[in-house]
N, C-alpha and C positions, 0 to 999 in steps of 0.2 A: 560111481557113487549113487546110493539111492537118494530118489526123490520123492518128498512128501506131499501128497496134494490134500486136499481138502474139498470133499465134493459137499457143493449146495446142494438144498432141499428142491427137487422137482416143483417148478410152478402147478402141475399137472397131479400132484398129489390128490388121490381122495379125502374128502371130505366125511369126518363121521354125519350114518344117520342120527340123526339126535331123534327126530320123530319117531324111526324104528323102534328104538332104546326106551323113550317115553311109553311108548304103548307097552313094551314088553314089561318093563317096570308096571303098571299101571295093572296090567292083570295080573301081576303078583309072579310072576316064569320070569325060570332063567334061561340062558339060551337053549339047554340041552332041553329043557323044560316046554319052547315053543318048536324045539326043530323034533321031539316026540309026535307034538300034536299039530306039525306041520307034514310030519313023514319025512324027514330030509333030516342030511347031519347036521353037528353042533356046528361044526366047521363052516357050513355054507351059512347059516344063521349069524355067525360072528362075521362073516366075512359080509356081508349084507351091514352089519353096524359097524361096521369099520369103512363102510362107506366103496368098499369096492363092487364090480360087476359081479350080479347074479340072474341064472336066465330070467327069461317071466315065466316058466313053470315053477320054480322055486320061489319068487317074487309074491308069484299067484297064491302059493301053499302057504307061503307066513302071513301074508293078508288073511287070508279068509281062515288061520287059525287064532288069526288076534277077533278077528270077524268084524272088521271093517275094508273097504276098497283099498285094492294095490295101488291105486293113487294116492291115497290120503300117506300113505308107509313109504310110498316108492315115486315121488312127484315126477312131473315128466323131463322138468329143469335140470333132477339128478340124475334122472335116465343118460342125457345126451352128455352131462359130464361124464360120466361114467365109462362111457362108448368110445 
């Protein structure tokens, strides 16, 4: 007989950047829109607002195409969750 389980939501879920999303919002781009004028895909951009690991070259790249510091986008709090 099969058996049905039901899996919980990982405690260890990421967290959306909400800061990310605000700035990109903010300068008027959509992801494909900052990962253009980051050099990087749309893909690693969303994956960035959805709160999961991205290197800090890529980090780097969406910072300085919003043109503020990879901290103020990428705090160091959500670095080590992330990791």
């Amino acid at each position: 007989m099969l058996e049905i389980t039901h899996r919980r939501p990982s405690s260890r879920r990421p967290r959306t950047n909400r800061l990310l999303i605000e700035h990109r919002l903010d300068a008027g781009l959509t992801p494909n829109d900052l990962a253009r004028r980051a050099v990087i895909s749309g893909n690693t951009v969303r994956a960035a607002e959805r709160g999961d690991y991205v290197d800090p070259r890529s980090q780097y790249a969406i910072a300085s195409a919003l043109g503020v510091a990879r901290v103020v986008v990428f705090p160091f709090e959500r670095q080590k969750e992330a990791a």
